[in-house]
C-alpha positions, 0 to 999 in steps of 0.5 A: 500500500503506497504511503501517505500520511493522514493527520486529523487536525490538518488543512488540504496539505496535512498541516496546521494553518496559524490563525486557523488551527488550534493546537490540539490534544490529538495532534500530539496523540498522532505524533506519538503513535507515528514516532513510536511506530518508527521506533519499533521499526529500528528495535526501540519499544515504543515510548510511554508518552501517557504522562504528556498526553490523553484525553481530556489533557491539553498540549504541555510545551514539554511534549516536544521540549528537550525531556528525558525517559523515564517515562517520556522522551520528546518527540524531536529528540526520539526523531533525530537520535533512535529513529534517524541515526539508529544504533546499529546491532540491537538483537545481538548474535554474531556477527549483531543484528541489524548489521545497518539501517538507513533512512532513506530520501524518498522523494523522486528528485535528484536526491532520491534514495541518498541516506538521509543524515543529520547534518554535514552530508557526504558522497551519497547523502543527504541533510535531513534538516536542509531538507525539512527547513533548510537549517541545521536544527529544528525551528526553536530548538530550545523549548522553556516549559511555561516560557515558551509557546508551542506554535503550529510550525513545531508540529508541522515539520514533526509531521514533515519529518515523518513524512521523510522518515517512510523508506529504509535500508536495513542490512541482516546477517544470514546466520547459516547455523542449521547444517543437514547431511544425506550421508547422516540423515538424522544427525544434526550437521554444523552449519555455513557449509556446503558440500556436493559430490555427486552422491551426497550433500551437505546443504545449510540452513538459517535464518535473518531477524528482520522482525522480533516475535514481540507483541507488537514486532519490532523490526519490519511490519507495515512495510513493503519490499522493493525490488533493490532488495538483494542478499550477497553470499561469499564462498571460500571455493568457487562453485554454483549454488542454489538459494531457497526461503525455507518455509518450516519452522526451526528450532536451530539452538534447541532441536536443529533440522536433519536432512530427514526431519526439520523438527526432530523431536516432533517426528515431523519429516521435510516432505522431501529429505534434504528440505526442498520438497513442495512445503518446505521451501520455494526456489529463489534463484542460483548464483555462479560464485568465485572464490572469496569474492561477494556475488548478489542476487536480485529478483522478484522471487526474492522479492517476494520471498522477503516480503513474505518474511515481512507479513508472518512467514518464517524468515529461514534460508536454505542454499545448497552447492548445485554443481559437484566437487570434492570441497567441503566450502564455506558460505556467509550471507547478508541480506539488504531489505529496502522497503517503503512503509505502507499507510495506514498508520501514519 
């Protein structure tokens, strides 16, 4: 669903005319869901505004005066520090997960899709702030509570500055844990290998953290994928693989997959061994690697695949060597999601 933000008390243009609105309770109820949906997007809970903000209450200046959790963080703050320059490897593993997030210019002009920055932009870059005011800071970026007045042009950049905030860069490490072997079928195999001899293989199998099974998810949800998402493999040896989105779901520390059974405890069998049958995995395409050296992928079956990781399905991978040779070789993966957010919610 194409994004565009609905604000309540708005004229035409989805802002607030001096003179014309007043400054409303729920113009600050629908900056904080939209802030907080953003942070839940870079693995931040959401932020308790509930002291500044609710029914009945009027708009404090300090709900976007500079404050500090607990319990609340303002507004423009959240927006310039967690949401825009997240902090990078929030779910742990090794290497951390994410392993990079950017926002991303989303207007079709000759910036499109550089990485947005606070300031002093670089090759490839571009000032959030020049764009939102053609400053550096935010319109009186010092707010006193019970000096200051909170005018309409604070709450109309916070809503440009959502605006902005919809298209994303996310990179995931593929963490190729689960390995399975046809020579030992119901023996839990090591992982980030790959072997084929023309009689026996050795496929692996893992898994991305592009969301959280928190309730609601962090991480990717309400988004949807472009096509300039890709995942880049490297193999110590030259050799031809095939790429799969492994649709079962594993256990990979508890109860890891063999080639007969993605849940051994259970008695639940592939409906192929080896993990490639109908139900156990969709094909999203082959890659010729050289030794050493990144190759990328790019189609719309991985398109679709990632998008299907987005809306609920499992996010496993499964690569196996496609052509033959006596190397047992080791492969690493990164998957890149670039995505636009889908409306509603703002």
């Amino acid at each position: 669903m194409t994004y565009a933000a609905t604000w309540t008390n708005a004229n035409a243009q989805g802002r607030l005319d001096a003179g014309a609105h007043s400054i409303r309770d729920d113009d600050a109820s629908e900056q904080a869901g939209a802030t907080n949906r953003r942070r839940r997007l870079v693995y931040l809970p959401g932020q308790d505004f509930s002291s500044q903000i609710g029914a009945g209450k009027s708009v404090w200046v300090t709900t976007i005066a500079t404050q500090f959790p607990p319990p609340f963080k303002n507004f423009r703050s959240s927006i310039t520090s967690d949401i825009l320059e997240p902090a990078i490897g929030g779910l742990g593993g090794s290497p951390a997960s994410p392993a990079g997030m950017d926002w991303l210019w989303p207007v079709a002009d000759a910036d499109e899709n550089k990485t947005l920055v606070v300031m002093n932009p670089g090759s490839g870059e571009v000032a959030f702030f020049g764009k939102l005011n053609g400053t550096s800071v935010w319109t009186d970026v010092t707010l006193t509570a019970g000096q200051s007045s909170v005018r309409a042009v604070h709450f109309n950049e916070l809503r440009q500055a959502i605006e902005y905030i919809r298209r994303g860069r996310w990179k995931f490490p593929i963490y190729l844990s689960g390995g399975i072997f046809s020579q030992l079928p119901n023996t839990p195999w090591i992982g980030s290998s790959i072997a084929n001899n023309g009689t026996n293989e050795l496929r692996c199998v893992g898994f991305v953290r592009a969301r959280t099974s928190d309730s609601p998810p962090l991480g990717l949800t309400n988004v949807t994928a472009r096509s300039s998402t890709k995942i880049k493999l490297t193999a110590d040896t030259t050799c031809n693989v095939e790429i799969y989105h492994c649709l079962r779901a594993i256990d990979f520390t508890g109860d890891p997959p063999t080639w007969n059974k993605y849940d051994p405890s259970a008695s639940a069998s592939w409906a192929t061994p080896g993990g490639t049958g109908a139900g156990d995995a969709t094909y999203i395409g082959a890659m010729s690697l050289t030794a050493n050296v990144a190759g990328q992928l790019s189609n719309t079956a991985l398109v679709t695949a990632v998008q299907n990781m987005i809306d609920g399905s499992e996010q496993n991978f499964l690569i196996r060597r496609s052509d033959t040779g006596y190397q047992t070789i080791a492969v690493s993966g990164e998957l890149t999601v670039e995505f636009d957010l889908d409306s509603p919610p703002n």
